[in-house]
C-alpha positions in Angstrom: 65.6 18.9 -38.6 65.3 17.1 -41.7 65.7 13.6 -40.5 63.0 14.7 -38.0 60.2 15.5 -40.7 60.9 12.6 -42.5 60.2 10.4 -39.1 57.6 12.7 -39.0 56.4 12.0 -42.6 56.9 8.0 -42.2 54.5 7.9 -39.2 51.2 6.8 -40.6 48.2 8.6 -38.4 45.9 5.5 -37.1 43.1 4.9 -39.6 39.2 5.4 -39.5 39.1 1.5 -39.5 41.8 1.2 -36.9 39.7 3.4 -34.6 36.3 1.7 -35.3 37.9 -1.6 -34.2 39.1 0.1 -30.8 35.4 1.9 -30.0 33.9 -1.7 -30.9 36.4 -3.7 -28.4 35.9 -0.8 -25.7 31.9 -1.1 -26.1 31.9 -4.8 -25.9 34.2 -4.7 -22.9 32.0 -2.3 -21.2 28.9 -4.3 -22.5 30.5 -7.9 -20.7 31.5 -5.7 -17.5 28.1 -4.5 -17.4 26.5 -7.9 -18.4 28.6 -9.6 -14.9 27.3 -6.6 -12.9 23.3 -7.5 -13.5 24.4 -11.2 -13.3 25.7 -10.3 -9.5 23.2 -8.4 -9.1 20.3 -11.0 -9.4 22.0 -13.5 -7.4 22.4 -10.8 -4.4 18.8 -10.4 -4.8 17.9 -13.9 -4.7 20.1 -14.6 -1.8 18.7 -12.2 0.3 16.4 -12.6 3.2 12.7 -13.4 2.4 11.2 -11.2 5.2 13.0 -8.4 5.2 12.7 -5.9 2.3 15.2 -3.1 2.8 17.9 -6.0 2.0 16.4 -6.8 -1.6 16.9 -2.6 -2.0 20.1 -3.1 -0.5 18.7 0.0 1.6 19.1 0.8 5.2 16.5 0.5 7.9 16.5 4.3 8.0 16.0 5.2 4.7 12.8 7.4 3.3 10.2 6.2 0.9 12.0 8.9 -2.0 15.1 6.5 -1.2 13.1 3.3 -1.7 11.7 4.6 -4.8 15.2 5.9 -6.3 16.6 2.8 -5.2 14.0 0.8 -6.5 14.5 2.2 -10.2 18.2 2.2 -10.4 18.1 -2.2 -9.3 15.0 -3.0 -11.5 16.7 -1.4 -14.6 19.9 -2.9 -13.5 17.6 -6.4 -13.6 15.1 -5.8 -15.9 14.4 -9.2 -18.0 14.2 -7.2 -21.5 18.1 -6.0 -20.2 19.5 -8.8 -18.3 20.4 -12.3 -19.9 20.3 -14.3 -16.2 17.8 -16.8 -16.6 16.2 -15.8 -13.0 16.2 -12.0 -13.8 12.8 -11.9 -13.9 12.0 -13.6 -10.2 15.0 -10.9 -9.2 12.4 -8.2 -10.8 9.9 -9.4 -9.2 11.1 -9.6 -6.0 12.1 -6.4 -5.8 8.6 -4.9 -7.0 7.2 -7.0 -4.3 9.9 -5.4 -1.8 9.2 -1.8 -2.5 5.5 -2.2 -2.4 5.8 -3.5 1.3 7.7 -0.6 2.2 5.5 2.1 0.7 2.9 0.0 2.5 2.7 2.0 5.7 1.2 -0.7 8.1 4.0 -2.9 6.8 6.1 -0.8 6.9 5.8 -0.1 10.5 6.0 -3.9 11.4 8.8 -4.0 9.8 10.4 -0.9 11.1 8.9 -1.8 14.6 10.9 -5.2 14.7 14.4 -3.3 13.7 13.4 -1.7 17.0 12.9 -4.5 19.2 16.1 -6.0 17.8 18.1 -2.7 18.4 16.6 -2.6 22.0 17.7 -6.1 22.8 21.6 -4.9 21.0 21.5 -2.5 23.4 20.7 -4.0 26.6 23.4 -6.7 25.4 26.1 -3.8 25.0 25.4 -2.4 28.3 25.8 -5.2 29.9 29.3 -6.1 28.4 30.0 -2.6 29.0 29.6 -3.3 33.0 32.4 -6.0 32.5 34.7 -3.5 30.9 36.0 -0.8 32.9 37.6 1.0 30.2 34.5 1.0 28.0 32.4 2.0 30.6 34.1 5.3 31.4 34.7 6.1 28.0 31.1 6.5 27.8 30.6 8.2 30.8 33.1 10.7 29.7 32.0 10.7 26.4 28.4 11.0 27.3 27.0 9.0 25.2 28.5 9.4 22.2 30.7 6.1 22.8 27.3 4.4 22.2 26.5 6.0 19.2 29.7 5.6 17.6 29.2 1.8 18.3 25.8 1.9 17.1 27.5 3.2 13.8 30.0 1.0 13.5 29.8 -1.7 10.9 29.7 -4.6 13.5 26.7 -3.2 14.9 24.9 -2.6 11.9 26.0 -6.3 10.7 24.4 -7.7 14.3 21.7 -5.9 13.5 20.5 -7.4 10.5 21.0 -10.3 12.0 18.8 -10.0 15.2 16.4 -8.7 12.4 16.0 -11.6 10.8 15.7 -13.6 13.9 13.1 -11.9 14.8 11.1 -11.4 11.7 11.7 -15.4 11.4 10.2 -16.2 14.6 7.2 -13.5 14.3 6.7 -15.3 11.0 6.5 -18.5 12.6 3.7 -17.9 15.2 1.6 -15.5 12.5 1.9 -19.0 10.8 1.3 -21.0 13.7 -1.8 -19.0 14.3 -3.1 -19.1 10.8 -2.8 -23.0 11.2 -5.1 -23.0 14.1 -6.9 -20.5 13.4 -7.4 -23.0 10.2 -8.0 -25.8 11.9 -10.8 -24.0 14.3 -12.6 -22.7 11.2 -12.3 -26.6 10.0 -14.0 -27.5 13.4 -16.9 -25.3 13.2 -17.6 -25.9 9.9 -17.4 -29.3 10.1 -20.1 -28.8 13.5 -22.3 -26.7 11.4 -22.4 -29.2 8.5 -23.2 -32.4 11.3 -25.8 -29.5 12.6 -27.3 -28.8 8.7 -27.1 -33.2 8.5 -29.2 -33.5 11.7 -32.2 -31.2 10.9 -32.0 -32.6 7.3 -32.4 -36.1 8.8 -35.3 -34.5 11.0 -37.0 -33.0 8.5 -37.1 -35.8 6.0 -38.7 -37.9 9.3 -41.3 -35.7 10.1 -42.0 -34.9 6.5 -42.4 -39.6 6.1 -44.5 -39.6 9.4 -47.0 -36.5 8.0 -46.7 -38.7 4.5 -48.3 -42.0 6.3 -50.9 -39.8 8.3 -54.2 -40.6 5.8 -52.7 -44.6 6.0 -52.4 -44.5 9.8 -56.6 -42.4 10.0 -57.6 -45.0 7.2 -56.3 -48.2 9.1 -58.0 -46.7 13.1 -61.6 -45.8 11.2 -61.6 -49.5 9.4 -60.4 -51.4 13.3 -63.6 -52.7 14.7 -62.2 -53.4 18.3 -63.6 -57.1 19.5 -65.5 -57.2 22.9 -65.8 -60.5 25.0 -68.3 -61.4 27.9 -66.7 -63.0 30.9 
């Protein structure tokens, strides 16, 4: 019992400055951990499809404006230039401001939501068909009524397809709005180029009649001072 309190006694209790030393290693850990996390986080963000805003919120096509917002505040902390040291954090802000005001955007937000479904439409029709060519699959979801197809609908692969029939589809809507704006461009070029060569003509016609009404007194002057000469045959 003795022996004990003197182990006991021996054991020195960690000191104040022993402790401070631990809570500073723990906070700088935590600060480097955090630190990596914004530095991922800005290069998900800049990796991410142009068109397509839910993935810079790394949201769902389904979710609801509160869920954009929420969403929106938790990244652009996370990101935030005065709190993250990546040297592209602020075009990572700024992207995702620019994503969450097309999605509160309610036109935009219908095209948007309108192309997910086109793209889900055209999954479907896909899966159908595959599901003609397998038996099994095809009376599972006869049985199932349904509910086969919604599970797959569900499923990750589904949801990875997608995004990706998403983006095809926002790319080539992109492409003709662009294609459009460049004739539409081009047409405006057209007619204002007509209406300038228009503006030149009557300018030209102007300036003509305006030199012919100038010479008017020197064309009277010279007919009253012509004395016509008459010969007798």
């Amino acid at each position: 019992m003795g022996e004990n309190s003197s182990v006991t006694a021996e054991t020195p209790p960690p000191s104040a400055k022993t402790s401070a030393i631990g809570d500073a290693l723990l906070k700088q850990f935590f600060a480097e951990v955090s630190e990596v996390e914004r530095d991922n986080e800005v290069i998900r963000i800049l990796s991410c499809f142009k068109l397509n805003p839910f993935e810079y919120l790394n949201l769902s096509f389904d979710s609801s404006i509160d869920e954009v917002k929420k969403q929106y505040r938790k990244l652009s902390l996370l990101v935030h230039p005065d709190k993250c040291k990546h040297p592209q954090a602020k075009e990572a802000f700024g992207a995702l401001a620019k994503a969450q005001q097309l999605l509160l955007d309610q036109q935009e937000r219908d095209y948007i939501l309108s192309q997910v479904i086109a793209a889900k439409e055209e999954l479907r029709s896909k899966w159908k068909k595959q599901l003609k060519k397998d038996t099994a699959g095809k009376l599972k979801s006869l049985v199932t009524e349904g509910k086969y197809d919604k599970e797959h609908e569900q499923s990750e692969e589904f949801q990875q397809q997608l995004r990706l029939k998403v983006r095809e589809i926002l790319t080539e809507q992109e492409w003709r709005r662009r294609k459009m704006a460049m004739r539409i461009s081009e047409e405006e070029g057209r007619l204002k180029k007509d209406e300038e060569e228009t503006k030149e003509m009557w300018k030209r016609k102007r300036e003509h009649e305006e030199q012919w009404e100038g010479t008017r007194e020197k064309r009277v002057s010279s007919q009253l001072h012509y004395v016509p000469c008459y010969f007798e045959i």
